[in-house]
BATORZA-281404 format. One record per residue (C-alpha): x, y, z. Coordinates in nm, 3 decimals. Layout:
SITE      xx      yy      zz
SITE       X       Y       Z
...
END
This chain:
SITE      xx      yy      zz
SITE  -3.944  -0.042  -0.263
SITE  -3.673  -0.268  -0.265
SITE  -3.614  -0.287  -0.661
SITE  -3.620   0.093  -0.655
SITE  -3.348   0.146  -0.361
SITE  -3.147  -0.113  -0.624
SITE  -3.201   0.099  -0.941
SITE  -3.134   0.394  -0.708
SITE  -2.790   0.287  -0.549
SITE  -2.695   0.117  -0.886
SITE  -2.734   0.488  -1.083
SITE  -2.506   0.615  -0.781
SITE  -2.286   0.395  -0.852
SITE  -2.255   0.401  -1.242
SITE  -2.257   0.825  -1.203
SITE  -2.007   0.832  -0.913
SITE  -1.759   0.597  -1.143
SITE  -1.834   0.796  -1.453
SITE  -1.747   1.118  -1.235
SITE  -1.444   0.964  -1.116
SITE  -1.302   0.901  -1.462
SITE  -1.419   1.251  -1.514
SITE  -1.186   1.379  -1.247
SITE  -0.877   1.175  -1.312
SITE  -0.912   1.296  -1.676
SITE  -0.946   1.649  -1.604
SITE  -0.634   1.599  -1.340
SITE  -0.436   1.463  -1.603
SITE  -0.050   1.636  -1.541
SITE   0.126   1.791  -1.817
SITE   0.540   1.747  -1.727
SITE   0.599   2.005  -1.401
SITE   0.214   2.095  -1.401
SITE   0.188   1.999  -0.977
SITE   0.167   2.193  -0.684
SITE   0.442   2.306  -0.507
SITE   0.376   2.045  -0.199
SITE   0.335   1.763  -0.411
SITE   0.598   1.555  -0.657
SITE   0.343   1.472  -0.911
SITE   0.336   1.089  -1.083
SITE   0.557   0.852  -1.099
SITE   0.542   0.532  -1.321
SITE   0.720   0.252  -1.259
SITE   0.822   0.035  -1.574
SITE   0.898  -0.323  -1.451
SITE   0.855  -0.514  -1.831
SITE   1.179  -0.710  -1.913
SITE   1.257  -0.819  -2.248
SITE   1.531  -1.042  -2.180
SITE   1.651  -1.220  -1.804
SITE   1.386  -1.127  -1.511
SITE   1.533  -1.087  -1.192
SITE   1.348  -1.281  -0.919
SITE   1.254  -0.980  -0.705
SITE   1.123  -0.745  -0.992
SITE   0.737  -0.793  -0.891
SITE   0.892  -0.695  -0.481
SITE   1.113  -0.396  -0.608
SITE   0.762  -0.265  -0.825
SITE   0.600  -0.305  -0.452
SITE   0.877  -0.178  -0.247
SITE   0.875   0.170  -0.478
SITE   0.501   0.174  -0.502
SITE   0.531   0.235  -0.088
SITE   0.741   0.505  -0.093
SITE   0.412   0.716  -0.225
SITE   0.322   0.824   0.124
SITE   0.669   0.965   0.210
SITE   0.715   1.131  -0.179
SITE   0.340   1.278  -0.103
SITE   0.366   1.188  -0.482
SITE   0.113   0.893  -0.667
SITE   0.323   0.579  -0.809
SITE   0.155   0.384  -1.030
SITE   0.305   0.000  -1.192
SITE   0.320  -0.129  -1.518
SITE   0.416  -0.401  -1.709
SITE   0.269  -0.318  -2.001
SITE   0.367  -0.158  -2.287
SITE   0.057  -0.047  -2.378
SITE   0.085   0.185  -2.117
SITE   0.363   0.389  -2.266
SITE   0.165   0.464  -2.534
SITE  -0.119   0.601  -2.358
SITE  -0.072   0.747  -1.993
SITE   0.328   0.881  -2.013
SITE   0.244   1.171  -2.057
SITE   0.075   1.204  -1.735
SITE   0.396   1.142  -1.560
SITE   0.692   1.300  -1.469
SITE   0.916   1.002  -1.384
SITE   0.967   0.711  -1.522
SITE   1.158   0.441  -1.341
SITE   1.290   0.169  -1.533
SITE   1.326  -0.127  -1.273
SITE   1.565  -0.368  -1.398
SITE   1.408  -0.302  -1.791
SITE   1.644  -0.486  -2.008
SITE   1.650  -0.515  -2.393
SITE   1.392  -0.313  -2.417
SITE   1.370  -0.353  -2.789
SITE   1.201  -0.666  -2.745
SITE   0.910  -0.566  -2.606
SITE   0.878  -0.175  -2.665
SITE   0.824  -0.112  -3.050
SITE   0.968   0.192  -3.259
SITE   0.674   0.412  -3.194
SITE   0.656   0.298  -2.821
SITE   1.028   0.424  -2.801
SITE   0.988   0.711  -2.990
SITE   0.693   0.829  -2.703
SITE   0.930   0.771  -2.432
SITE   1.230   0.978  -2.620
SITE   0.982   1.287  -2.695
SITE   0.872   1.241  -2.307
SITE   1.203   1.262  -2.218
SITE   1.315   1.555  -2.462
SITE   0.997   1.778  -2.363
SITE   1.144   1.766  -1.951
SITE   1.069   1.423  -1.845
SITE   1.300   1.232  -1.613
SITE   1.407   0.844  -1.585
SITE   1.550   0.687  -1.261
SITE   1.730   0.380  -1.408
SITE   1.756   0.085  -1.167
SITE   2.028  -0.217  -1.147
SITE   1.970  -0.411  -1.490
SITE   1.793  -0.121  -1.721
SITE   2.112  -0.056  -1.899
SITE   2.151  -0.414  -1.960
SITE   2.153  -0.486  -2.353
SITE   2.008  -0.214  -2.454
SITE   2.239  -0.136  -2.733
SITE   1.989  -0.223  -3.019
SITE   1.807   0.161  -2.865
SITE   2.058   0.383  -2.968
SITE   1.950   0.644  -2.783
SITE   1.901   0.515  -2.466
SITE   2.201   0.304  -2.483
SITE   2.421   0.664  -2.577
SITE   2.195   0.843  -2.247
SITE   2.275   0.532  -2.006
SITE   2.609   0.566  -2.126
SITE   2.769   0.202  -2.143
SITE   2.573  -0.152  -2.124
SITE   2.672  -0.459  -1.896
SITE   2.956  -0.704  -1.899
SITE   2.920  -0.902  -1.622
SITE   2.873  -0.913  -1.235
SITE   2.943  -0.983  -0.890
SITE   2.785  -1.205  -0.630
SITE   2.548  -0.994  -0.342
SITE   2.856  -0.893  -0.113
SITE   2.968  -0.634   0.054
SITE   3.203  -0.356  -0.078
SITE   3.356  -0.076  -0.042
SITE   3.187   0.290  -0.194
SITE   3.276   0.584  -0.282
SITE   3.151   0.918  -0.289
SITE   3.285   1.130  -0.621
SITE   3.450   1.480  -0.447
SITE   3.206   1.648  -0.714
SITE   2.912   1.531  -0.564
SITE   2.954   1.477  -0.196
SITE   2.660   1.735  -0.158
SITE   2.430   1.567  -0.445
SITE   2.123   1.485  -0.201
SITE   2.103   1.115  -0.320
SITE   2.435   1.049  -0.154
SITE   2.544   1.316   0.082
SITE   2.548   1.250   0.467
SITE   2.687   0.919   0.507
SITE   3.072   1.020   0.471
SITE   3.288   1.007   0.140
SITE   3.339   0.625   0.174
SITE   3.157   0.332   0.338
SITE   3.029  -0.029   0.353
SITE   2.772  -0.131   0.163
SITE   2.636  -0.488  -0.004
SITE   2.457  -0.560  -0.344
SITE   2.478  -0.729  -0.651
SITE   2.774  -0.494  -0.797
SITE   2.770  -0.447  -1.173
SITE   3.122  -0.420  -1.449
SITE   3.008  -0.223  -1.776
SITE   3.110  -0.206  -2.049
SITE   3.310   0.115  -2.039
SITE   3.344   0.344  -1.810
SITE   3.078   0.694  -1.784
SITE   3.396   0.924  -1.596
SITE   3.423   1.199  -1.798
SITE   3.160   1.161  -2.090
SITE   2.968   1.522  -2.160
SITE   2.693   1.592  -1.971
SITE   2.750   1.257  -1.702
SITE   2.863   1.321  -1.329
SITE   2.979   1.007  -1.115
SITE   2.788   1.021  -0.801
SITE   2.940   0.691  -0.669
SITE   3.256   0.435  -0.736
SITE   3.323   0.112  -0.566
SITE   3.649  -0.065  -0.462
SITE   3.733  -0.370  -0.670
SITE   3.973  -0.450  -0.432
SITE   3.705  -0.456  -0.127
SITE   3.543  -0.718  -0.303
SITE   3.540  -1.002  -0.597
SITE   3.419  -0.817  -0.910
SITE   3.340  -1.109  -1.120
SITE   3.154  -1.414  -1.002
SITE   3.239  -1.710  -1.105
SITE   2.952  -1.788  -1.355
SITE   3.111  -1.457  -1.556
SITE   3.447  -1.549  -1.483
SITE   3.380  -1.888  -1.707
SITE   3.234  -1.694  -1.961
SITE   3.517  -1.401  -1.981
SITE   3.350  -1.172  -1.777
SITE   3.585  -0.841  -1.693
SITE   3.630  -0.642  -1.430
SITE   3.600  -0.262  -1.444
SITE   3.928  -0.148  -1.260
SITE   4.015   0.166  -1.077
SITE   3.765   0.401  -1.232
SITE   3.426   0.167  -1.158
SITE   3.114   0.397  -1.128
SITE   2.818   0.275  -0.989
SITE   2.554   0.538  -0.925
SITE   2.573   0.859  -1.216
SITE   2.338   1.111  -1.368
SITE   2.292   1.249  -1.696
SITE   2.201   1.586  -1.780
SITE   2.294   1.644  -2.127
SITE   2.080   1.899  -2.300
SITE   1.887   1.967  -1.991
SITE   1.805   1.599  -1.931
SITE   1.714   1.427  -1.603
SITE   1.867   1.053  -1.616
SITE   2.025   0.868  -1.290
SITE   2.102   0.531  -1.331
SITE   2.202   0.288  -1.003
SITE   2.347  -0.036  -0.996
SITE   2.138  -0.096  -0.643
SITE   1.814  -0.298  -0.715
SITE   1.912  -0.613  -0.786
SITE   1.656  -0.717  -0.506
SITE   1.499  -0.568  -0.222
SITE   1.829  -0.578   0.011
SITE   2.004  -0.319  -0.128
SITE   1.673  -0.060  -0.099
SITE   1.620  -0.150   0.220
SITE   1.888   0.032   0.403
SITE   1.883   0.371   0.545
SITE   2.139   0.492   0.210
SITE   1.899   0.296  -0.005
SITE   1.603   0.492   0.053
SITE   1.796   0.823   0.066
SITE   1.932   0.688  -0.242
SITE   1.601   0.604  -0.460
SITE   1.382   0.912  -0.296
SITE   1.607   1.206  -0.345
SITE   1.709   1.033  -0.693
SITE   1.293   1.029  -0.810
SITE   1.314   1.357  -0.651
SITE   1.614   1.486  -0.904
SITE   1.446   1.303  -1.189
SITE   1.132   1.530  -1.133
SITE   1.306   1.861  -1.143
SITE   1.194   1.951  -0.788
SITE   1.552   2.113  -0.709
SITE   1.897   2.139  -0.929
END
């Protein structure tokens, strides 16, 4: 009796697995195929191809719990396996501090990503994504600049662009304001480029732009015009790119949520 409750609970097991592969296949999402209560999937990309920032692994956990107040499924990878085979299940892709990508995506895992993108999918672009990524053309032309340098975690001065003080991954905390991170120069400036909108600037002169391990190493400062927070929508796209996400810190925060959730929101077309 025994052997046969074993054979019995082991054929449960094997059919209730096989029926569960059944149902996430048949539930795979085409891009915008969700219900109207629901954001649909998110993936989170945390591979790096060149430096990897200490609190990438915490970041790919800290956006992985924001699933219960999205109502949406986030899922982590590493792998670039994965692009090849379950992107298209998604609807947003956040790159979390992804540099040089063209070390560890190939040509055809690219190519998936740019055809995701072109047929309505959205990328949320965190800290250190657009971070020598000038060898992909075209993400390096969508980001719209690539790094130079940065600043020590301190606090500094932002501010709101006038054309977006109602843009629901800023609005509600005033036009300027305190706030700390790791604060990134580029390499030019997005203000102004077709189909980019400046969401948020910071002060250089709340703060010391360059850190000293830059500073050796000719590092430049940005200026006047330094954006820090913009979106893309060229030919219909859905790209936002923050400099927040150096580490956990600058999440954390009552802004930093707002920030990331309404910005994931955006990215998966749920308003304009």
């Amino acid at each position: 009796m025994l052997i046969m409750k074993r054979i019995f609970l082991n054929f449960l097991l094997i059919t209730g697995v096989i029926f569960s592969e059944t149902t996430l296949l048949a539930h795979d999402h085409k891009i915008h195929d969700r219900s109207p209560t629901s954001i649909g999937k998110v993936l989170v990309f945390g591979g790096t191809g060149w430096y990897r920032h200490p609190e990438t692994a915490a970041i790919n956990g800290w956006l992985s719990r924001l699933s219960d107040e999205l109502k949406m499924q986030v899922d982590v990878t590493e792998s670039a396996k994965d692009i090849s085979t379950i992107l298209s299940r998604y609807q947003v892709l956040i790159l979390n501090n992804s540099n040089q990508l063209t070390k560890i995506l190939d040509q055809k895992q690219r190519e998936i990503i740019e055809e995701w993108y072109n047929n309505g999918g959205g990328i949320v672009a965190l800290h250190a994504a657009l971070v020598r990524q000038t060898e992909w053309a075209w993400l390096s032309k969508l980001g719209g600049c690539d790094f130079d340098s940065d600043s020590e975690f301190m606090e500094a001065k932002v501010l709101v662009d006038p054309k977006a003080k109602n843009h629901p991954t800023v609005k509600g905390h005033g036009m300027k304001f305190p706030y700390k991170a790791d604060w990134t120069n580029h390499t030019e400036s997005v203000t102004g480029k077709p189909g980019f909108q400046v969401l948020l600037r910071v002060d250089e002169s709340s703060y010391e732009p360059v850190r000293k391990f830059f500073q050796d190493r000719g590092g430049k400062p940005m200026g006047k015009d330094h954006p820090v927070a913009w979106v893309n929508t060229a030919n219909d796209g859905r790209f936002f790119y923050t400099e927040l996400g150096h580490d956990v810190r600058s999440l954390e925060t009552p802004f930093g949520r707002q920030h990331l959730i309404e910005a994931i929101r955006w990215a998966a077309r749920l308003y304009d």
